[in-house]
C-alpha positions as CSV (number, residue, x, y, z in Angstrom):
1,X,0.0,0.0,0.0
2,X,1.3,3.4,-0.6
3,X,2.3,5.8,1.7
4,X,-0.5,8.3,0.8
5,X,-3.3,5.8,0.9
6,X,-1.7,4.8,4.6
7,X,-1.8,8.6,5.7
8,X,-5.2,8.5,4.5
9,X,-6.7,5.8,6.1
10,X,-4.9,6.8,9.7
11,X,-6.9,10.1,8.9
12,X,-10.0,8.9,8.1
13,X,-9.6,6.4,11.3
14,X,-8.6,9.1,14.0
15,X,-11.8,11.2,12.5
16,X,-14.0,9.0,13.6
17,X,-13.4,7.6,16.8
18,X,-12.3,10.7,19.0
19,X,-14.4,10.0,22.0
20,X,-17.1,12.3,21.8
21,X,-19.9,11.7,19.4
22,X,-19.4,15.5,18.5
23,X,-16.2,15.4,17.6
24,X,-16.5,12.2,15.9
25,X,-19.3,13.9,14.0
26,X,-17.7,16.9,13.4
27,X,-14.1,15.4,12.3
28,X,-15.3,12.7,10.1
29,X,-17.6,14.7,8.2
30,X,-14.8,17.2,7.7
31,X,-12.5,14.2,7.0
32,X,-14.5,13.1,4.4
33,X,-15.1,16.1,2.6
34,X,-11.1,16.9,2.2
35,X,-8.8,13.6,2.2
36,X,-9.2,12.8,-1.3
37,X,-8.5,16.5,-2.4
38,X,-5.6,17.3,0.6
39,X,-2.0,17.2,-1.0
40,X,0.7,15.5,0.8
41,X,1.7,18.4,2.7
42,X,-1.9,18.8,4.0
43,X,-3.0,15.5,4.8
44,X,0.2,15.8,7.1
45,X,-1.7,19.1,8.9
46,X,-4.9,17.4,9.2
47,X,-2.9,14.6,11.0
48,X,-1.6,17.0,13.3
49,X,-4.4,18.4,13.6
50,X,-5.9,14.9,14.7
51,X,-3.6,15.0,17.2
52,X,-4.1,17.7,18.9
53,X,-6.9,17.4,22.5
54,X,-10.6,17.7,21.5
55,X,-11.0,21.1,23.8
56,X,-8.7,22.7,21.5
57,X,-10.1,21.5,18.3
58,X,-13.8,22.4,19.8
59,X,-12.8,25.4,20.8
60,X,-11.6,26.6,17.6
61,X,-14.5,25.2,15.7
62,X,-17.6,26.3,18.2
63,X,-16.4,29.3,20.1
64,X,-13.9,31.0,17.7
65,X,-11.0,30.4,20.4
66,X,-7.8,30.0,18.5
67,X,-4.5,28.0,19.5
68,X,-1.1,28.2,17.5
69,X,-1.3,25.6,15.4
70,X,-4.1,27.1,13.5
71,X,-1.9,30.2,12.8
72,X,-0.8,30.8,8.8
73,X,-2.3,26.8,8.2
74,X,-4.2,25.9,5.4
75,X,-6.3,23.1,6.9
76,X,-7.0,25.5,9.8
77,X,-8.5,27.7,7.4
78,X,-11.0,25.0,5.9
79,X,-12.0,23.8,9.2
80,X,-13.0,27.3,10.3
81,X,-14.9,27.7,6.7
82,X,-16.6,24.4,7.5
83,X,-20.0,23.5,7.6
84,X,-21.6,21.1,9.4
């Protein structure tokens, strides 16, 4: 299997089973729209941005609080553009 399709699967994996039911809901949906479109480089940010703790990621999404890792990053960008 190819590297890519690895990544993608990993992705698509961590989306979905986060803990919550609204982050799963929120991540896979947002997963599913943009891992077959990502490049390389930005399936690697939306791996790090699986990675980071729900609050963070909820935070962002709901409330409008930012964190660092959003700063100057494309898939930070699309999340905060996304629609549920």
């Amino acid at each position: 299997m190819k590297k890519l399709e690895k990544l993608k699967k990993r992705i698509i994996y961590r989306s979905s089973y986060r803990g919550t039911k609204e982050m799963d809901i929120l991540l896979s949906s947002f997963v599913e729209k943009y891992v077959n479109i990502l490049n390389e480089k930005d399936l690697n940010e939306l791996e790090e941005l699986l990675n980071l703790e729900d609050e963070v990621i909820y935070n962002f999404f709901y409330k409008g609080i930012t964190h660092s890792f959003f700063d100057k990053r494309k898939i930070g960008k699309l999340l905060k553009d996304f629609k549920l």
